[in-house]
GUMI-893183 format. One record per residue: residue number from 1; x, y, z of N, C-alpha, C in turn. Coordinates in steps of 0.1 Angstrom, whole numbers. Example, Ala and Ser with C-alpha at 12.3 -4.5 7.8 and 13.67 -1.06 7.14 Angstrom:
# residues 2
+------+-------+-------+-------+-------+-------+-------+-------+-------+-------+
| resi |    nx |    ny |    nz |   cax |   cay |   caz |    cx |    cy |    cz |
+------+-------+-------+-------+-------+-------+-------+-------+-------+-------+
|    1 |   132 |   -57 |    78 |   123 |   -45 |    78 |   132 |   -33 |    78 |
|    2 |   128 |   -22 |    71 |   137 |   -11 |    71 |   129 |     0 |    79 |
+------+-------+-------+-------+-------+-------+-------+-------+-------+-------+
This chain:
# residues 82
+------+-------+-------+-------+-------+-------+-------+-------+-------+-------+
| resi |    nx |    ny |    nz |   cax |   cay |   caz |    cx |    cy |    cz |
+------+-------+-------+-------+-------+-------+-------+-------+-------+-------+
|    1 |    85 |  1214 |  2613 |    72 |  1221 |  2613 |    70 |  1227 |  2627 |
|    2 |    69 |  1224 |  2640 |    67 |  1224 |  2652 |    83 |  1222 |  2659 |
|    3 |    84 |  1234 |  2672 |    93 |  1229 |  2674 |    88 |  1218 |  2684 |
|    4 |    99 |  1211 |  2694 |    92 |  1200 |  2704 |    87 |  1209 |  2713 |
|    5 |    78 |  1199 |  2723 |    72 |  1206 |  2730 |    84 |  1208 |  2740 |
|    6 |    77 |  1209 |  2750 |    86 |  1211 |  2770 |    86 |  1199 |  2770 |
|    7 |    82 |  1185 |  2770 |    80 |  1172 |  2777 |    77 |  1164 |  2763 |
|    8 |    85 |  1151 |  2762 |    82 |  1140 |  2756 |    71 |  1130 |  2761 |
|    9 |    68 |  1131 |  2775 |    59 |  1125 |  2778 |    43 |  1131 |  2776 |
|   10 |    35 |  1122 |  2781 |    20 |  1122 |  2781 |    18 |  1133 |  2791 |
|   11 |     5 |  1141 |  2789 |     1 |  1151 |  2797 |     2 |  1163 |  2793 |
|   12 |     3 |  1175 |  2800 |     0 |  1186 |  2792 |    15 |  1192 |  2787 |
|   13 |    13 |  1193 |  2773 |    25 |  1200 |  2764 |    16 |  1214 |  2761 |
|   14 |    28 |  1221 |  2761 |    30 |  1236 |  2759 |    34 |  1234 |  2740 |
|   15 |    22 |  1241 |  2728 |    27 |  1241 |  2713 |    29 |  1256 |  2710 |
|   16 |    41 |  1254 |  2703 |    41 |  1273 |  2703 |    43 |  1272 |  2688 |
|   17 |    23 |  1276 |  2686 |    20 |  1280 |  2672 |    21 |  1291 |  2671 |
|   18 |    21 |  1303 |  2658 |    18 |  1314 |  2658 |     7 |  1320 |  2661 |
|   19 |     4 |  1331 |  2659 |    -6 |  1333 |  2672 |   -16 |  1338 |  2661 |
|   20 |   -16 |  1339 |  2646 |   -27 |  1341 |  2637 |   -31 |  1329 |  2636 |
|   21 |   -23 |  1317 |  2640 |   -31 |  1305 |  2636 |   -38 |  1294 |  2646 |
|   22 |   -35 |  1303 |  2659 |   -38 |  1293 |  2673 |   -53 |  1295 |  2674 |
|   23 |   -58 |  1300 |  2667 |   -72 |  1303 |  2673 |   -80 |  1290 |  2666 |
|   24 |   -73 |  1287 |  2655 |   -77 |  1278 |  2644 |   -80 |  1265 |  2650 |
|   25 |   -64 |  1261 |  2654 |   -57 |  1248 |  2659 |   -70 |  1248 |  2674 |
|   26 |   -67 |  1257 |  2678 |   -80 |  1256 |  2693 |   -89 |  1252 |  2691 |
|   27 |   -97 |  1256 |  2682 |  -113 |  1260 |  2679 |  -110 |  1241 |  2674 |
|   28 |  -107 |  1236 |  2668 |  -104 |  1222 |  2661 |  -100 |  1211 |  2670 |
|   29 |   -93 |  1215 |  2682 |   -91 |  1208 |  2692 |   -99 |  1203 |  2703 |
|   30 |  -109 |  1214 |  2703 |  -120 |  1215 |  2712 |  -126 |  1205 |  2705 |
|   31 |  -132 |  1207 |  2690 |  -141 |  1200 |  2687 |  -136 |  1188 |  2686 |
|   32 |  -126 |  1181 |  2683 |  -122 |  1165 |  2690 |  -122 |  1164 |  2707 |
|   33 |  -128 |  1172 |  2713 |  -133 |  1170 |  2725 |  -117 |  1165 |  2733 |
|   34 |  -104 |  1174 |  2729 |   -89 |  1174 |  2732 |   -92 |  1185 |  2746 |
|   35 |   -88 |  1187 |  2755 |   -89 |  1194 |  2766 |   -73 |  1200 |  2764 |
|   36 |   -77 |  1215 |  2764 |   -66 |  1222 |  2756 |   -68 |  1243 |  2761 |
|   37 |   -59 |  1250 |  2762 |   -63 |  1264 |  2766 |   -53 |  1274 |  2756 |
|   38 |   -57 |  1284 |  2761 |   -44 |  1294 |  2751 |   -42 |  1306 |  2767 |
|   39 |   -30 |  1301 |  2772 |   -29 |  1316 |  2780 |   -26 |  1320 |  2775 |
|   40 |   -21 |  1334 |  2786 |   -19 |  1347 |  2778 |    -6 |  1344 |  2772 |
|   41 |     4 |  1340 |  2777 |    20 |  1341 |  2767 |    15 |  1338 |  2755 |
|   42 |     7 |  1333 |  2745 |     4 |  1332 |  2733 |     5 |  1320 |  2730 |
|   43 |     4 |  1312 |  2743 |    10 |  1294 |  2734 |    -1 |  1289 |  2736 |
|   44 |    -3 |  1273 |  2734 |   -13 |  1270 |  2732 |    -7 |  1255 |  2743 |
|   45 |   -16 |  1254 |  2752 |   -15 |  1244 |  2761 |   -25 |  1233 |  2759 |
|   46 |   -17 |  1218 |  2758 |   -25 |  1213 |  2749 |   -22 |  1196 |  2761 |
|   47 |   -36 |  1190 |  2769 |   -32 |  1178 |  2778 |   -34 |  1168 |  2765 |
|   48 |   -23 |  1158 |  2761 |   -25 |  1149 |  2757 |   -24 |  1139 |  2765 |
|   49 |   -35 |  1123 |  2762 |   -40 |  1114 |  2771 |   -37 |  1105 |  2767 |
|   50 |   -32 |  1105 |  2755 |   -30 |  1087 |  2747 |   -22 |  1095 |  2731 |
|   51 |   -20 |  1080 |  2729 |   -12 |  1080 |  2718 |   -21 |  1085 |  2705 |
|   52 |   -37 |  1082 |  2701 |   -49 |  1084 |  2696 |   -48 |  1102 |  2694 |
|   53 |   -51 |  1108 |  2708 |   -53 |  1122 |  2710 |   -34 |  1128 |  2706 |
|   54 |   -27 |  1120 |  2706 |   -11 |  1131 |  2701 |   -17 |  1132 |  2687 |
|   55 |   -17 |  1118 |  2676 |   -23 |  1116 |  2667 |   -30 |  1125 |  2659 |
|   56 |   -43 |  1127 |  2665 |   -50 |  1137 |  2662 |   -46 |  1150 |  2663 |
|   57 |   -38 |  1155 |  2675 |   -29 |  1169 |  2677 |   -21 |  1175 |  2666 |
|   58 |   -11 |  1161 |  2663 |    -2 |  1162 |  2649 |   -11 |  1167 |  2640 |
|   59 |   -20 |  1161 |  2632 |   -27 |  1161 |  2623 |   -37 |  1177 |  2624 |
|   60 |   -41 |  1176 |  2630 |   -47 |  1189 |  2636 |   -37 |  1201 |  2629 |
|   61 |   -21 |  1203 |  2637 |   -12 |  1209 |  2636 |    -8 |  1214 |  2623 |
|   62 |    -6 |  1198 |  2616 |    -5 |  1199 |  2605 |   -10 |  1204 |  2595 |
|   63 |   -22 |  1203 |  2596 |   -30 |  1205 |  2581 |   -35 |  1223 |  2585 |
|   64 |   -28 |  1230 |  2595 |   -31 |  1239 |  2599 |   -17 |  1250 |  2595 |
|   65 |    -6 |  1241 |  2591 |     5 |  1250 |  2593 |    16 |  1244 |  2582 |
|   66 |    16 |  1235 |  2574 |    26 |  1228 |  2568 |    17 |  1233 |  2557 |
|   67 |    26 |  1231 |  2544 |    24 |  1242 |  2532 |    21 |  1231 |  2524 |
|   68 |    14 |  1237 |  2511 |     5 |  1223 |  2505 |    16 |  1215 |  2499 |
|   69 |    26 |  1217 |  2493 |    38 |  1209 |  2490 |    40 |  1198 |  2503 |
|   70 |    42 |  1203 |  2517 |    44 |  1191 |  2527 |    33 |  1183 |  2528 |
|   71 |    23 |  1186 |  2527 |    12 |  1182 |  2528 |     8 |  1170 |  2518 |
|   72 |    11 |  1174 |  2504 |     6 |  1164 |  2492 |    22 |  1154 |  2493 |
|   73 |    32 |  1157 |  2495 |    41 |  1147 |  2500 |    39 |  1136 |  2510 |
|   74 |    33 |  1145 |  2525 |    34 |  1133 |  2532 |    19 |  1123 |  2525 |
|   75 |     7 |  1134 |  2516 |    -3 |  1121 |  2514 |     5 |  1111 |  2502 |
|   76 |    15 |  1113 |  2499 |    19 |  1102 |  2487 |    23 |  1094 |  2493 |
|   77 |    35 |  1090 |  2502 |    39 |  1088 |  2515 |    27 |  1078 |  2519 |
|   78 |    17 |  1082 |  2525 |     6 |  1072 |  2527 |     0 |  1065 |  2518 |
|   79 |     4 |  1070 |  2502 |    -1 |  1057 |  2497 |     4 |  1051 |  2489 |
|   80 |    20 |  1052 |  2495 |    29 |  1042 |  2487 |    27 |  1030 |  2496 |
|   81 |    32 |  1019 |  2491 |    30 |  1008 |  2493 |    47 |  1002 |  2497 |
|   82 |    50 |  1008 |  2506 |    62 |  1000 |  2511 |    62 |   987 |  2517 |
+------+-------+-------+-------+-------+-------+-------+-------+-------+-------+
């Protein structure tokens, strides 16, 4: 879905969404109160602080860019009972 970011670690990752869809992923990130920018290169600069806020990033990402096929998959996924 995403490629990785620049850094495995905590703090600010660089997401390089497309740029019809970054305004989306922003505007959503803000309102989880995620501290987050879009410069000019077109990417979307995103500080993550915890494991909680990656969490919420993925999710965010996802339901923004993965196709309803990946989507109703991974919800089955959540409620199988392994």
């Amino acid at each position: 879905m995403l490629p990785p970011s620049s850094s495995d670690a905590l703090g600010y990752q660089v997401l390089h969404i497309p740029l019809c869809d970054r305004w989306r992923v922003y505007h959503r990130l803000q309102e989880l109160m995620i501290n987050c920018s879009c410069p000019a290169n077109g990417s979307l600069l995103v500080q993550v602080n915890n494991l909680l806020e990656a969490m919420l990033i993925r999710s965010t990402v996802m339901q923004c860019l993965a196709s309803r096929h990946e989507l109703v998959d991974w919800l089955e996924r959540c409620w199988r009972d392994d």
